[in-house]
MARBA-3410 file (N, C-alpha, C, O; in Angstrom, 1 decimal):
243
33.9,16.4,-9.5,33.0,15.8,-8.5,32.6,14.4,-9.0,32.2,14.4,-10.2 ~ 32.5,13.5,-8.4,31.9,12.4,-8.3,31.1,12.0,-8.9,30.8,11.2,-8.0 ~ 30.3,11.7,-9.7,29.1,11.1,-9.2,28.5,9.4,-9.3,27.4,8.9,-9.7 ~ 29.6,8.6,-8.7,29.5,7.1,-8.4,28.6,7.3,-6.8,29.2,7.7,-5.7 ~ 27.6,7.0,-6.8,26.7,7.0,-5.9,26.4,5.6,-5.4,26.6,4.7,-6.2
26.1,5.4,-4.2,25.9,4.1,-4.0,24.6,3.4,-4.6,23.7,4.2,-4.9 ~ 24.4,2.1,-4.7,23.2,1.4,-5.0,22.4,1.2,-4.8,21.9,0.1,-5.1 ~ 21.5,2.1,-4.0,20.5,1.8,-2.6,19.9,3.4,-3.5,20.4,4.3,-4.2 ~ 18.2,2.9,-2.7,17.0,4.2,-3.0,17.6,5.8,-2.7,18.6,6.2,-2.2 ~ 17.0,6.1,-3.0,17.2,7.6,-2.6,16.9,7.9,-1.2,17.5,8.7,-0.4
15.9,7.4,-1.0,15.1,7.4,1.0,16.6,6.5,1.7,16.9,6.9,2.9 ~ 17.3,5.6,1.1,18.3,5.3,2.0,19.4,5.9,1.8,19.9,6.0,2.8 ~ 20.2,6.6,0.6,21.0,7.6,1.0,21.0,8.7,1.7,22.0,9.3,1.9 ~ 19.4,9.1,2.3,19.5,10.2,3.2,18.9,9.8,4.8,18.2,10.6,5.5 ~ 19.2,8.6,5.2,18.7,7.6,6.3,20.3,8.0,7.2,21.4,8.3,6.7
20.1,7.9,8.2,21.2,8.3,9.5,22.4,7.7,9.2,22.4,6.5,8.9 ~ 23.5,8.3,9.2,25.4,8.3,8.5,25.8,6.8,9.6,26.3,5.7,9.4 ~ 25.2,7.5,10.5,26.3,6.8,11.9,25.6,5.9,12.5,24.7,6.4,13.2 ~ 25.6,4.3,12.4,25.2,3.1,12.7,24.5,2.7,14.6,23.7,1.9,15.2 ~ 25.5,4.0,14.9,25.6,3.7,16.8,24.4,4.9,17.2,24.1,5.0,18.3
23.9,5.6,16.2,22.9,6.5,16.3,21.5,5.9,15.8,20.5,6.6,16.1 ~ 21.5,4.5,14.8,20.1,4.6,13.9,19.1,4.8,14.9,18.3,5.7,14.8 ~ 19.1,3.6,16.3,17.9,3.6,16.6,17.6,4.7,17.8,16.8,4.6,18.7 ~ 18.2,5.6,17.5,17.9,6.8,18.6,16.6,7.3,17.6,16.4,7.1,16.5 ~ 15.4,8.4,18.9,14.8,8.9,18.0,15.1,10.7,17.8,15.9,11.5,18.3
14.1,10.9,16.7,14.4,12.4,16.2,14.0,13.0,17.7,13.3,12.6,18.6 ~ 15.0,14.6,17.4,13.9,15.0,18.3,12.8,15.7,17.7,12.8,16.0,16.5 ~ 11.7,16.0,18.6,10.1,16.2,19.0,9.9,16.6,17.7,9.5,15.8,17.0 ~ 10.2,17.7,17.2,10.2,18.7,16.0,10.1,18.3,14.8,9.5,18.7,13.8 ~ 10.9,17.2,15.0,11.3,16.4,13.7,10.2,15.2,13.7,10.0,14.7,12.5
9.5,14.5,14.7,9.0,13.7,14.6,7.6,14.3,14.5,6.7,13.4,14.3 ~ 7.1,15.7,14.7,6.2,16.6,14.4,5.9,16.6,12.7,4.9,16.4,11.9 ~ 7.4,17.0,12.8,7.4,17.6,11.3,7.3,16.1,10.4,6.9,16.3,9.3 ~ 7.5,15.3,10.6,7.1,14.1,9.6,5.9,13.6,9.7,5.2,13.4,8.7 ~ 5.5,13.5,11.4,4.3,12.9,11.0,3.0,13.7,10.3,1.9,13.2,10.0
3.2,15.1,10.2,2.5,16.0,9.7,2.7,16.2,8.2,1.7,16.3,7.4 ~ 3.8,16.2,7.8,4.3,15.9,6.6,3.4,15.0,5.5,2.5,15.1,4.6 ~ 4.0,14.2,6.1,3.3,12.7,5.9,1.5,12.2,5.7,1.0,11.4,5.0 ~ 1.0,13.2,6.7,-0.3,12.9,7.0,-0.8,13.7,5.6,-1.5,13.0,4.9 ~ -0.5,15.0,5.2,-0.9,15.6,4.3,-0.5,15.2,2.9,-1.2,15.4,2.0
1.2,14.4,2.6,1.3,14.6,1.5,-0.3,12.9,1.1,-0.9,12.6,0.1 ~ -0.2,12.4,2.2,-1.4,10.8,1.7,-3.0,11.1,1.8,-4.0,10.3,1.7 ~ -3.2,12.9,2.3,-4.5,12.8,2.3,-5.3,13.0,3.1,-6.4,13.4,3.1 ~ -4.3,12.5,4.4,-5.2,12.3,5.7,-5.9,13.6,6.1,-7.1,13.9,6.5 ~ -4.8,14.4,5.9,-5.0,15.7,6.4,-5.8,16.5,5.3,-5.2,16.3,4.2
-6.6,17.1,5.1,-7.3,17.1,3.8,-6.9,18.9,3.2,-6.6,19.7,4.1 ~ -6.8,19.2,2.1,-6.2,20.6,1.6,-7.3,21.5,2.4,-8.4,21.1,2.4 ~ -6.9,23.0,3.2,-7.4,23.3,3.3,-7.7,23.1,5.1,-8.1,24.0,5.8 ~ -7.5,21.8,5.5,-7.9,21.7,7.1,-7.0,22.6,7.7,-5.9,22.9,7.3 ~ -7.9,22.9,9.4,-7.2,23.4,9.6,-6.5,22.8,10.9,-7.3,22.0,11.6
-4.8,23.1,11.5,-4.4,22.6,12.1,-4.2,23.1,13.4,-3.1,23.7,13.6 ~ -5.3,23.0,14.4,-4.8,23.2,15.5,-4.0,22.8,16.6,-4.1,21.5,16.8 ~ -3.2,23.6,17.5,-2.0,23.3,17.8,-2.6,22.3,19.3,-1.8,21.5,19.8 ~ -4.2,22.5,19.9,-3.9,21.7,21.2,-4.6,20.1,20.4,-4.6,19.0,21.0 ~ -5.2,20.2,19.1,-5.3,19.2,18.5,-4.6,18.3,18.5,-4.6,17.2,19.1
-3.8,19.0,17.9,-2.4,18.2,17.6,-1.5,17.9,18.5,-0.5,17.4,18.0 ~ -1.6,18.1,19.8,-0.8,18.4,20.8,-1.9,16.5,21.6,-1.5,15.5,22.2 ~ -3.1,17.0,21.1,-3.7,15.2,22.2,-3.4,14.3,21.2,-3.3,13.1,21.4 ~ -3.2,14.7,20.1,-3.5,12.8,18.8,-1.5,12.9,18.9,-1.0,11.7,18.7 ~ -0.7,13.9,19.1,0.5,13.2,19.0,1.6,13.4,20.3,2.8,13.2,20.6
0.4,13.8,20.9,1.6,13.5,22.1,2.7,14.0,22.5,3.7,13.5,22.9 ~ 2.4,16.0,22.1,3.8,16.6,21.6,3.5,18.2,21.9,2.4,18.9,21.7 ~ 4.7,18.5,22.4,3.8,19.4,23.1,3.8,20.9,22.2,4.2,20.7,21.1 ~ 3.3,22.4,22.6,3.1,23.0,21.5,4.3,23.6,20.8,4.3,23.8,19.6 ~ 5.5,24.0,21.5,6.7,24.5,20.4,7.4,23.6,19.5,7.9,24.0,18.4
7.6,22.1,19.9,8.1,21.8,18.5,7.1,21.4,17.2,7.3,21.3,16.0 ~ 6.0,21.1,18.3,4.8,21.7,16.9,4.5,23.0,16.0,4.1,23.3,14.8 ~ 4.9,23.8,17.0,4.9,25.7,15.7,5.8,25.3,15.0,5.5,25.2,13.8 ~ 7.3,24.8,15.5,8.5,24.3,14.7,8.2,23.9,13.3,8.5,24.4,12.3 ~ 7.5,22.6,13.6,7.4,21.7,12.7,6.7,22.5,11.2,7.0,22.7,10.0
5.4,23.0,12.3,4.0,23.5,11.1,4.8,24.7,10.3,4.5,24.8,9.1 ~ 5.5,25.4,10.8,6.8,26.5,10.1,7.5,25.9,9.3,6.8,25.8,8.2 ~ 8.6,25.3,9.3,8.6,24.3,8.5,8.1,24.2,6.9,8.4,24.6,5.8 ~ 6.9,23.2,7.5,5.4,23.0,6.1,5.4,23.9,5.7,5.3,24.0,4.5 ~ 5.4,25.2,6.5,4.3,26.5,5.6,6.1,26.9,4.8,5.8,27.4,3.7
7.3,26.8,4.9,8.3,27.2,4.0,8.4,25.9,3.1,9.5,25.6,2.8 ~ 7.5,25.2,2.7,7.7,23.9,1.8,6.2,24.0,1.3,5.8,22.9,0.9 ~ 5.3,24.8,1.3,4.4,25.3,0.6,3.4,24.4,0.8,2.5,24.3,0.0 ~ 3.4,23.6,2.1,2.1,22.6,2.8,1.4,23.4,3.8,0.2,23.6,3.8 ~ 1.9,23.7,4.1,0.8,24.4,5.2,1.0,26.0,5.1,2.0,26.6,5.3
-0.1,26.6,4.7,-0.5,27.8,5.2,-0.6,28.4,6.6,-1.2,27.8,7.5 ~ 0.1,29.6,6.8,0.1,30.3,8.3,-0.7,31.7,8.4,-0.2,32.8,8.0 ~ -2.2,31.8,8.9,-2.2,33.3,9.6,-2.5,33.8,10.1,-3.5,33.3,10.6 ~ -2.0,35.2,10.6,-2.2,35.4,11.7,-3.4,35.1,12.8,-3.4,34.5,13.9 ~ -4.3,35.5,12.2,-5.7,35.2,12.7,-6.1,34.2,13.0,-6.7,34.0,14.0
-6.1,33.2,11.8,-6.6,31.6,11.6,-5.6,30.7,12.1,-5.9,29.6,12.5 ~ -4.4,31.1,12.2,-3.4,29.6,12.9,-3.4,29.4,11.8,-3.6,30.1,10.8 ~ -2.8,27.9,12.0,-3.0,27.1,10.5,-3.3,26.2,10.0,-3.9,25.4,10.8 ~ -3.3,26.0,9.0,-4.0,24.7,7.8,-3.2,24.4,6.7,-2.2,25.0,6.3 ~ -3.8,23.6,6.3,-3.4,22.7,5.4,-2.9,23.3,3.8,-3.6,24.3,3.9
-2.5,23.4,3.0,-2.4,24.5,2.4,-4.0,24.1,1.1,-4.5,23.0,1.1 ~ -4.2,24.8,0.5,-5.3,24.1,-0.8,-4.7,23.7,-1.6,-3.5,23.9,-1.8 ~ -5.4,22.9,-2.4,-5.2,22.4,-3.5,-6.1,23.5,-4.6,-7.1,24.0,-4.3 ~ -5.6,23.7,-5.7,-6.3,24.7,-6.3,-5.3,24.4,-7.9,-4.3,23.8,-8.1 ~ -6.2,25.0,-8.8,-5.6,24.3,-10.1,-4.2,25.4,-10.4,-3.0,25.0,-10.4
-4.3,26.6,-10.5,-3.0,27.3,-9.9,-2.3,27.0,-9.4,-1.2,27.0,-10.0 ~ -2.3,26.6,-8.5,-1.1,26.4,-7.3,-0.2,24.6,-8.2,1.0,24.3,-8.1 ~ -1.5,23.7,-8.8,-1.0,22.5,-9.7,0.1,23.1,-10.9,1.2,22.9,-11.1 ~ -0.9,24.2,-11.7,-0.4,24.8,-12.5,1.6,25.3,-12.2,2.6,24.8,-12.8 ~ 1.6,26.2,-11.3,2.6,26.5,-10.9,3.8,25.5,-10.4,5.0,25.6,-10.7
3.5,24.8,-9.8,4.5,23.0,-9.5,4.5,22.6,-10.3,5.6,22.1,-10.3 ~ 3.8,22.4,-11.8,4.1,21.9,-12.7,5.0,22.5,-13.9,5.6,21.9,-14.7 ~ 4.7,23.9,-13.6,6.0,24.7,-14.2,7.3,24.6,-13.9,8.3,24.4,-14.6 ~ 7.3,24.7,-12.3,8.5,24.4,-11.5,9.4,23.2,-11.8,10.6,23.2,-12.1 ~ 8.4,22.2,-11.5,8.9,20.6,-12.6,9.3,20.4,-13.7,9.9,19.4,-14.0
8.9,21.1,-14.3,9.2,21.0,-15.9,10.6,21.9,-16.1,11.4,21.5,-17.0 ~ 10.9,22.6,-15.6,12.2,23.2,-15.0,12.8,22.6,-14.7,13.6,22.3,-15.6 ~ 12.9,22.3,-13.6,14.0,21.7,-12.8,14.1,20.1,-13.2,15.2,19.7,-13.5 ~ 13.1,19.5,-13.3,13.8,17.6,-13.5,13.9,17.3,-14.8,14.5,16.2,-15.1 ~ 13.4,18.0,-16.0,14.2,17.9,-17.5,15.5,18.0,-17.2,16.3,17.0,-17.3
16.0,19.3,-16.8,17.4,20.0,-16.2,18.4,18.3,-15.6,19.2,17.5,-15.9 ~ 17.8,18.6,-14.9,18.6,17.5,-13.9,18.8,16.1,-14.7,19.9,15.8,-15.2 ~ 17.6,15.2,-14.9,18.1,13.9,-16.0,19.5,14.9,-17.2,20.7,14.8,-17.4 ~ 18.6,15.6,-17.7,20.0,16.0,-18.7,21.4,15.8,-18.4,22.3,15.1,-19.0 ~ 21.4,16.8,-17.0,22.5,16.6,-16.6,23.2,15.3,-16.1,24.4,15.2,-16.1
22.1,14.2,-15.7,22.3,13.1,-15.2,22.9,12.1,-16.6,23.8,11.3,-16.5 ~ 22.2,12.3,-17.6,22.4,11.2,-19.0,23.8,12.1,-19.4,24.9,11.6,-19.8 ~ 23.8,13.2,-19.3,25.5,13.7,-19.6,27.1,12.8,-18.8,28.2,12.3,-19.2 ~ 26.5,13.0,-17.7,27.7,12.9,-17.2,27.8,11.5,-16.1,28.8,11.3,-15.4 ~ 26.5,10.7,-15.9,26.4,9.7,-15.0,27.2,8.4,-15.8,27.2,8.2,-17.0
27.8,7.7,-14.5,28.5,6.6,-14.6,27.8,5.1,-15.0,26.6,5.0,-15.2 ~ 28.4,4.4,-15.1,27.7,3.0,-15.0,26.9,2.4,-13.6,26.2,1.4,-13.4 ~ 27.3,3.0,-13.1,27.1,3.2,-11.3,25.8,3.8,-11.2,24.8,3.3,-10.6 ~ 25.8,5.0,-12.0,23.9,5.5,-12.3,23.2,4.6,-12.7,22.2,4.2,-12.1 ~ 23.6,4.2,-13.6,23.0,3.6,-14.9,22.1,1.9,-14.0,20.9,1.5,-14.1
23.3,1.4,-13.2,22.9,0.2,-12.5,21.9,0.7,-11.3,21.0,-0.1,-11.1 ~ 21.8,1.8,-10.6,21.2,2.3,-9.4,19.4,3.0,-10.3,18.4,3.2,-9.6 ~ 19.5,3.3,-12.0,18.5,3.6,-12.5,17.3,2.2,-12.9,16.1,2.1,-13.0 ~ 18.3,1.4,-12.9,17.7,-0.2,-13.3,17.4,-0.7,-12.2,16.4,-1.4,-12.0 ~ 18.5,-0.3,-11.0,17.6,-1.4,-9.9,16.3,-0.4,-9.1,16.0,-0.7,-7.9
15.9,0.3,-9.6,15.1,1.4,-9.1,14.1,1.0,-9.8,13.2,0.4,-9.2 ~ 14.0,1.1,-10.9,12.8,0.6,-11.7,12.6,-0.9,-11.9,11.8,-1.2,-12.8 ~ 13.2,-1.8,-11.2,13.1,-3.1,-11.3,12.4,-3.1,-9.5,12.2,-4.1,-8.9 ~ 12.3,-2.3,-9.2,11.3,-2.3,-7.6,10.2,-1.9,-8.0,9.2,-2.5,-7.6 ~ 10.1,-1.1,-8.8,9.2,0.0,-9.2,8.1,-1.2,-10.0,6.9,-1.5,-9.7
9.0,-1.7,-11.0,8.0,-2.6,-11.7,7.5,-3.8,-11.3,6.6,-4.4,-11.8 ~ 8.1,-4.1,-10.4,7.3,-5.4,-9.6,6.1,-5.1,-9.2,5.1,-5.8,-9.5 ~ 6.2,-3.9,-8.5,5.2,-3.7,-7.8,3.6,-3.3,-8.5,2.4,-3.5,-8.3 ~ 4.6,-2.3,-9.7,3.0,-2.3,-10.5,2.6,-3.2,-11.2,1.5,-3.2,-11.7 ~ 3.7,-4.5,-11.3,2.9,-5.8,-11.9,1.7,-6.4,-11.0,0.6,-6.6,-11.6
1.6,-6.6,-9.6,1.3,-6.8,-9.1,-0.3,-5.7,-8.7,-1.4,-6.2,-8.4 ~ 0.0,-4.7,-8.9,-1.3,-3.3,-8.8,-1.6,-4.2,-10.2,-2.7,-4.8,-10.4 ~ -0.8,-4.1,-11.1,-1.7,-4.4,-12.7,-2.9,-5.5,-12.5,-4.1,-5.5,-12.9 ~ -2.1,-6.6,-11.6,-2.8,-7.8,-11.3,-4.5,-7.5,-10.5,-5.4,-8.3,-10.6 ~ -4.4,-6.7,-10.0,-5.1,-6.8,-9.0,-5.1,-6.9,-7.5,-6.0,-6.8,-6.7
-3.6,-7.1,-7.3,-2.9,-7.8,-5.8,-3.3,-6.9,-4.5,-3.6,-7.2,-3.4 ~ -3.1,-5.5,-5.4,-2.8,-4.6,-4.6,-3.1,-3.3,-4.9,-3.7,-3.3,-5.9 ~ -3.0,-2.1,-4.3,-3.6,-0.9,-4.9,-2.4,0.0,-4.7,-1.6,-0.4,-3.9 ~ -2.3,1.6,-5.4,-1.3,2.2,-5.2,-1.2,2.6,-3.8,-1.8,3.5,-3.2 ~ -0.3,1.9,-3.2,-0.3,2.2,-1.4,1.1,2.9,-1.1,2.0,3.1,-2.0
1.2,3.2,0.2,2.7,3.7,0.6,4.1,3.7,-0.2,5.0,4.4,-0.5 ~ 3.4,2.0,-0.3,4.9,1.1,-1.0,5.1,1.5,-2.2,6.3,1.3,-2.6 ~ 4.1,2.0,-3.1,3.9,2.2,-4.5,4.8,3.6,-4.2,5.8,3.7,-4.8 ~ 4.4,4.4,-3.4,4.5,5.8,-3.3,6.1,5.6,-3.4,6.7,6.2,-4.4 ~ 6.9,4.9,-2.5,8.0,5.0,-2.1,9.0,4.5,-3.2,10.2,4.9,-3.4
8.6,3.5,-4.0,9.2,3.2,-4.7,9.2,4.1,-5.9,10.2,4.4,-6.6 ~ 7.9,4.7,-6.2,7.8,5.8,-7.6,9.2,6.9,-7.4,10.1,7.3,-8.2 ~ 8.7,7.3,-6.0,10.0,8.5,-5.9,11.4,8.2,-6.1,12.3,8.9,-6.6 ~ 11.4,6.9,-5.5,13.1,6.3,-5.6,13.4,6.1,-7.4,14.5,6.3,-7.8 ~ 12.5,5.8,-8.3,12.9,5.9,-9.5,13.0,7.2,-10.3,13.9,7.5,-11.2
12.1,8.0,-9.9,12.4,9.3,-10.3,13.7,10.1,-9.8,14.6,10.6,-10.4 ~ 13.5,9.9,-8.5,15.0,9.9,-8.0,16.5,9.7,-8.4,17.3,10.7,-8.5 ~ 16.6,8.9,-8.7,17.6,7.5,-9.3,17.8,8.3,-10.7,18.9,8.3,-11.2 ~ 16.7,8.8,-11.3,17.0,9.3,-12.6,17.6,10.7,-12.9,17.7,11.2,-14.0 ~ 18.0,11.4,-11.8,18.3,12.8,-11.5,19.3,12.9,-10.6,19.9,14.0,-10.3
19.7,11.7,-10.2,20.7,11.5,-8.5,22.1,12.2,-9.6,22.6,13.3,-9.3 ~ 22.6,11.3,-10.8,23.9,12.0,-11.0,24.2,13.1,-11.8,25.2,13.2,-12.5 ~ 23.2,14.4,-11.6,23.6,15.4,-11.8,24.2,16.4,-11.6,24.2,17.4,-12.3 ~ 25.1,16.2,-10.3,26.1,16.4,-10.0,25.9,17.8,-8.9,26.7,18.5,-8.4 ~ 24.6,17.9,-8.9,24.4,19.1,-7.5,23.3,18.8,-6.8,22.1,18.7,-7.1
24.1,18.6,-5.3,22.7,18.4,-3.9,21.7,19.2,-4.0,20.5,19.0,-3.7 ~ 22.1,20.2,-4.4,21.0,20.8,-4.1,19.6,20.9,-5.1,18.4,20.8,-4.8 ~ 20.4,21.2,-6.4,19.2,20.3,-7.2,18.4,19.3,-6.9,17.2,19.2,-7.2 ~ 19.1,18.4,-6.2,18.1,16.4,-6.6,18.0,17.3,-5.4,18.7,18.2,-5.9 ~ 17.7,17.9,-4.2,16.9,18.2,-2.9,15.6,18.9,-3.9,14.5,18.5,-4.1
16.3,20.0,-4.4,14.5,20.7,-5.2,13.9,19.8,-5.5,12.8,19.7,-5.0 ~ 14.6,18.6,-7.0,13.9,17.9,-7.6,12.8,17.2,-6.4,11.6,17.1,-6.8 ~ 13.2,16.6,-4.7,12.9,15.7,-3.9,11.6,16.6,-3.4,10.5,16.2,-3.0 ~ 11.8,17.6,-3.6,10.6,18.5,-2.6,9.5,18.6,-3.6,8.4,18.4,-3.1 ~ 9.8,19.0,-5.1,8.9,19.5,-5.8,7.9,17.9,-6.0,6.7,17.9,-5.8
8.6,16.9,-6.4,7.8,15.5,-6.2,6.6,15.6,-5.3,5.4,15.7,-5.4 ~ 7.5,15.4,-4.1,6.7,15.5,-3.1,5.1,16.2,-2.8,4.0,15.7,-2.5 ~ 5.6,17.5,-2.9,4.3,18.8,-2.9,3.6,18.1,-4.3,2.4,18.3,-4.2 ~ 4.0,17.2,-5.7,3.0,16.8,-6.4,2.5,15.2,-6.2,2.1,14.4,-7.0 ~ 2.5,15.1,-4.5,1.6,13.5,-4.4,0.5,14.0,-3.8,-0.3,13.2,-3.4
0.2,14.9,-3.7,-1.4,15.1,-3.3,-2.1,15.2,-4.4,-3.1,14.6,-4.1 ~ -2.2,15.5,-5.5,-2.2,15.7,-7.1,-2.2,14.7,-7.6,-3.2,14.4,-8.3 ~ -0.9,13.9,-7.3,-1.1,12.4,-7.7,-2.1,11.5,-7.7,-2.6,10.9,-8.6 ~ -2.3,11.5,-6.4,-3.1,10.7,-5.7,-4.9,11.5,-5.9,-5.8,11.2,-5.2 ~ -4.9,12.0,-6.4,-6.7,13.2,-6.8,-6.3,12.5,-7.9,-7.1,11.7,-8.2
-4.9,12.7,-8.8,-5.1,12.2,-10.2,-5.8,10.7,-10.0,-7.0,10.7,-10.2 ~ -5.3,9.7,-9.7,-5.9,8.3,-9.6,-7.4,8.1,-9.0,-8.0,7.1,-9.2 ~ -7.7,9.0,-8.2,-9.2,8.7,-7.4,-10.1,9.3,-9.0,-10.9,8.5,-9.5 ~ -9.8,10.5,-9.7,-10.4,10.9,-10.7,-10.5,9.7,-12.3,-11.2,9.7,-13.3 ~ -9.6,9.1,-12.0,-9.0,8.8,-13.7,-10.5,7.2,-13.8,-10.8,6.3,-13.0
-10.8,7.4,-15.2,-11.9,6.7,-15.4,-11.2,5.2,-16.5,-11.6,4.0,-16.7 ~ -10.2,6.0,-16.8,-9.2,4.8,-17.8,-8.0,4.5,-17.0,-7.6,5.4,-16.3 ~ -7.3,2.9,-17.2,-6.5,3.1,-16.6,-5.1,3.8,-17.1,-5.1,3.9,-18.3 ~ -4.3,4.2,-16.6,-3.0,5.0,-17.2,-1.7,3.5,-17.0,-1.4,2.8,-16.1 ~ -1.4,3.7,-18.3,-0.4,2.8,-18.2,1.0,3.2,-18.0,1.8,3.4,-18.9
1.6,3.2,-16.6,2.7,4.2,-16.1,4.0,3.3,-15.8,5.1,3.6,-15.9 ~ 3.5,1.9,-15.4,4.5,1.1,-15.8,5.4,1.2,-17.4,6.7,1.0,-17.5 ~ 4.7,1.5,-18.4,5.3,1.6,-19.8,5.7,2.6,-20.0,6.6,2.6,-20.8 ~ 5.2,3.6,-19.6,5.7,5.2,-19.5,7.2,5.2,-18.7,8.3,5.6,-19.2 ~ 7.1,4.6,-17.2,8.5,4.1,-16.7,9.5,3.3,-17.1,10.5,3.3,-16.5
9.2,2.5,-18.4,10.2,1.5,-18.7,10.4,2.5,-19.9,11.6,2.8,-19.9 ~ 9.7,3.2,-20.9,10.0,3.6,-22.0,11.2,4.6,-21.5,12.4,4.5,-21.8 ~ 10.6,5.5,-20.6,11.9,6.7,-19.7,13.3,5.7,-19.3,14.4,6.2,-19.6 ~ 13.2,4.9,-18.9,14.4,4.0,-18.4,15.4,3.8,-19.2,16.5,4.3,-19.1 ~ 14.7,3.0,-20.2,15.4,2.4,-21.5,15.7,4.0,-22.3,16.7,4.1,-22.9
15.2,4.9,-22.2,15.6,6.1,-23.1,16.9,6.9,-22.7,17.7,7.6,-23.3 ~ 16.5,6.6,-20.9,17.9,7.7,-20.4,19.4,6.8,-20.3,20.5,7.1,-20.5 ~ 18.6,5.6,-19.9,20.0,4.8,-20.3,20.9,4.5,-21.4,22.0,3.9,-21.4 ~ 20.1,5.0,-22.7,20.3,4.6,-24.2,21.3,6.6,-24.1,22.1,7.0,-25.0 ~ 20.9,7.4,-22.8,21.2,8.3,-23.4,20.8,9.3,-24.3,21.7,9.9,-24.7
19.4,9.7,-25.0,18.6,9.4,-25.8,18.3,11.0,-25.6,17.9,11.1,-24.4 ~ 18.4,12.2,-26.3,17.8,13.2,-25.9,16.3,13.4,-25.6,15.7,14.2,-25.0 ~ 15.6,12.0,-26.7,14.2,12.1,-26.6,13.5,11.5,-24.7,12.3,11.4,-24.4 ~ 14.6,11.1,-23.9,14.8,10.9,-22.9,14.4,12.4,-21.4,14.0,12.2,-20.2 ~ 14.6,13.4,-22.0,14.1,14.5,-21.3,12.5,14.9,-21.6,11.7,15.4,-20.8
12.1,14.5,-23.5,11.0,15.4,-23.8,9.6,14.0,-23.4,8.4,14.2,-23.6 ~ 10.2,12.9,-22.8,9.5,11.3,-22.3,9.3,12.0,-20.7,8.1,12.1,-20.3 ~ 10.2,12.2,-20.1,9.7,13.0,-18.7,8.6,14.1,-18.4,7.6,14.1,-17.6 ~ 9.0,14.9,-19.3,8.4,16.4,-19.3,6.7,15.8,-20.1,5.8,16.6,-19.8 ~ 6.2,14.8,-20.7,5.2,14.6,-20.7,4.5,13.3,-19.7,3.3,13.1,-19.5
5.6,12.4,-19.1,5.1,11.9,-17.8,4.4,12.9,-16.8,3.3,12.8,-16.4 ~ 5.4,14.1,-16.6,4.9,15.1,-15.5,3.9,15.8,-16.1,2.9,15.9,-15.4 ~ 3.7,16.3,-17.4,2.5,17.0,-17.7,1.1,15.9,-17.6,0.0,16.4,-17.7 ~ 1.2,14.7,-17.4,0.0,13.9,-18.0,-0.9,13.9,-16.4,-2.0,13.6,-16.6 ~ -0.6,14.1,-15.3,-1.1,14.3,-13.8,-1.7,15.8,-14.4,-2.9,15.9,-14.4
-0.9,16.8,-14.8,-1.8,17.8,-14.7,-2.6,18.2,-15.6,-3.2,19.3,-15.5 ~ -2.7,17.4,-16.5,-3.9,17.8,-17.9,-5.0,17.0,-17.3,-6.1,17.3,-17.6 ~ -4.7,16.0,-16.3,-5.8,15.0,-15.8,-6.9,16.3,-14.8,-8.1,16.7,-14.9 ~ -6.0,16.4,-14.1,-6.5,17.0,-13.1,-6.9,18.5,-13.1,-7.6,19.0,-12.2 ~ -6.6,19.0,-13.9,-6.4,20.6,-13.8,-8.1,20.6,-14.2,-8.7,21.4,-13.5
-8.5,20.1,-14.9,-9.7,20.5,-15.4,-10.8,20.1,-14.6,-12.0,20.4,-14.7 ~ -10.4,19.4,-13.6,-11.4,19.0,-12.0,-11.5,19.7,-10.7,-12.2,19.5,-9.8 ~ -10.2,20.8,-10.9,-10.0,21.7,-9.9,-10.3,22.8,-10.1,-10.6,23.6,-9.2 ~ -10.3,23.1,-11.5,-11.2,24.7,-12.1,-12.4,24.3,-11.8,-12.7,24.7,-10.7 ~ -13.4,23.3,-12.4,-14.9,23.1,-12.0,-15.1,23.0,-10.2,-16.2,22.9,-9.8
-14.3,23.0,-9.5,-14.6,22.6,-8.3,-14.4,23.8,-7.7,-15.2,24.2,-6.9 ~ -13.2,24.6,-8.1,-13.6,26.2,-7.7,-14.3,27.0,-8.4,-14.1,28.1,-8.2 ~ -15.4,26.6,-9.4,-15.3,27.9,-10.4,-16.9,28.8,-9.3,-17.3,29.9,-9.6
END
């Protein structure tokens, strides 16, 4: 198997094949299912709300089956909660459920870089650099002052974590690795509203860079405390909030 990947983010290797289709749109379901997606993993939608279907049916203009679609979906990607009685909502945020994603992660994306510093090409190696050379612009710029962690922050963080797991040589992996990220930006984002110091994650990202590219086994145990440092933050603000 392969794994010479092209040079572009991870959000553009899974962007539409066929050129004579880009600007068509999804159908209903899918454009359900993102904008809902979406709304929850930045917040809007808050842990816990709940989502009703003719709500949702006036703010997006859609009518109610490929909204069950969609919200089905979330609730098999562990965002939204379904029941019978209540319909649905948002799923909670709860230090458990952090707890548990962060086991999952610690699993699966050690796993995957490994596999990726084993057997990835020079082709990785350039697709890991130009990922964190987006990545780091941008938090020069948050460092500055310019800007705050926004969308663009979001998008680029994922594409480098991304980038660092892409040549391990199974789709289906880097899809877990893509999902479990994901279900941890609500977490993320509590981590930064909470944090009283700043975290210096740009150096944390260049130290990971330079380690997986050196090949470095100390290169997996640099990850595995990137990912734990969101949940030692946070975990202890989500027991006090439910206790």
């Amino acid at each position: 198997m392969s794994t010479d990947l092209p040079l572009e983010p991870y959000s553009s290797r899974h962007a539409p094949a066929n050129p004579a289709h880009a600007d068509s749109k999804p159908p209903l379901s899918e454009q359900a299912y993102q904008l809902i997606r979406d709304r929850i993993l930045r917040g809007a939608i808050l842990a816990g709300e709940k989502l009703k279907i003719d709500v949702l049916q006036r703010d997006y203009q859609i009518s109610s089956s490929p909204l069950r679609e969609a919200l089905n979906r979330l609730v098999a990607e562990n965002l939204v909660i379904a029941d019978e009685r209540r319909g649905f909502r948002a799923a909670p945020m709860t230090a458990r459920d952090l707890m548990d994603l962060t086991a999952m992660r610690l699993v699966v994306e050690p796993g995957a870089l490994a596999a990726s510093m084993t057997i990835g090409s020079d082709v990785w190696e350039a697709q890991v650099v130009a990922a964190f050379y987006r990545l780091d612009r941008i938090e020069g710029r948050i460092a500055s002052g310019e800007m705050s962690r926004d969308d663009e922050w979001t998008s680029r963080h994922k594409d480098f974590h991304m980038s660092l797991v892409s040549a391990c040589g199974s789709e289906r992996l880097i899809e877990l690795c893509s999902k479990l990220f994901d279900q941890s930006e609500r977490y993320r984002r509590l981590s930064a509203a909470l944090r009283q110091k700043p975290r210096n994650t740009a150096d944390e990202h260049r130290k990971l860079m330079e380690s997986a590219l050196s090949r470095k086994p100390d290169a997996v145990s640099l990850l595995r405390q990137h990912i734990e440092r969101t949940t030692e933050h946070v975990e202890p603000a989500l027991r006090k909030q439910h206790a």
